[in-house]
C-alpha positions, 0 to 999 in steps of 0.5 A: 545566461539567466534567460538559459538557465530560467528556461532550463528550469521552466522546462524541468519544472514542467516535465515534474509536473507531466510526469505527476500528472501522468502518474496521479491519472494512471492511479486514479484510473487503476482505483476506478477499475478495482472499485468497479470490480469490488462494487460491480462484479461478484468477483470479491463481494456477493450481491448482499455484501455490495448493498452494505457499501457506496463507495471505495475511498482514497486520499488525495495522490500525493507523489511525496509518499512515493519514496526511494527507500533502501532495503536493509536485508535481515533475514529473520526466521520463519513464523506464522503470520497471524490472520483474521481465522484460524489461517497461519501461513508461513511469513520470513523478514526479509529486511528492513525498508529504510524510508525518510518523508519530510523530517520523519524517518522510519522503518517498515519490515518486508516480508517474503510469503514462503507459501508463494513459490512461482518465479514471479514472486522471486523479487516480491516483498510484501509490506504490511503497515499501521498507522495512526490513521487506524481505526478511525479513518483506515482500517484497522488491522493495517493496510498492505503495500506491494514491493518489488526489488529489482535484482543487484539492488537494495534501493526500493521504491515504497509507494504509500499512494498504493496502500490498499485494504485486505478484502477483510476490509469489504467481508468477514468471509476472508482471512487476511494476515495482521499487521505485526506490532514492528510495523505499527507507526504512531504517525499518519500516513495520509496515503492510500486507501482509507476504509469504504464508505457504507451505505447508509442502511448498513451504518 
């Protein structure tokens, strides 16, 4: 009986970690292609502003800040959305994303575009966060993370390893919204992207 359920679990256990693995190397492969496109093409940067950067730089993956949180829905009202212009879209609080890592447990606002009208986005929630990370090691006007709901459900998967900066982050000629002070965390969140590294010329 104990050679059964050994077994069961040795077989567990390493289709955790296939799993893991699978998921750390998709990841690893979707931040080279974007790194390549902001580094190696002028589809985000010019030539000048690609001379002031090395490198894209990341935490390690860590799958334990890819976590089941649950949606709290509290619609708030409609405000514009401060940004790095003058540019004030229109933003509503869709809800709150309850999320627990470890023995922390915090909530984030998610934040529904009213300017994104396509069916596509029916189910999209956007989620800007600050932590303490920023300034010193992630940007400092806060990260975003991409959130789907799925239909008839409140549980939402928030996956901090895919934490990305605005293009503000790379050049001053965009307009990139604010983290507002309810999603601001006085703990680090040591996942996803930090700031990119700059040249040596340009520090």
């Amino acid at each position: 009986m104990r050679s059964l359920i050994f077994i069961a679990a040795l077989f567990s256990s390493t289709l955790a970690f296939s799993q893991d693995s699978a998921y750390s190397d998709s990841l690893t492969e979707a931040r080279q292609k974007f790194a390549d496109k902001v580094l190696n093409t002028d589809y985000i940067l010019n030539g000048m502003e690609q001379k002031g950067l090395d490198t894209l730089s990341y935490f390690p993956v860590d799958t334990t800040w890819r976590i089941k949180s649950r949606l709290i829905r509290d619609k708030g009202k409609r405000f514009e959305m401060p940004t790095s212009t003058d540019r004030t879209p229109k933003y509503r609080r869709f809800g709150w994303l309850c999320i627990t890592h470890g023995d922390t447990t915090f909530r984030l606002a998610a934040y529904k575009n009213l300017e994104l009208k396509g069916k596509e986005y029916k189910y999209y929630l956007f989620v800007p966060f600050k932590d303490a990370n920023a300034p010193k090691t992630t940007y400092g006007a806060g990260r975003y993370i991409d959130v789907y709901r799925k239909r008839g459900s409140d549980d939402v998967i928030v996956d901090f390893n895919t934490a990305y900066n605005p293009y503000c982050a790379y050049s001053h000629r965009y307009s990139c919204p604010i983290t507002p002070s309810e999603n601001h965390v006085d703990f680090k969140i040591n996942a996803g992207e930090k700031l990119p590294v700059q040249e040596k010329q340009f520090r």
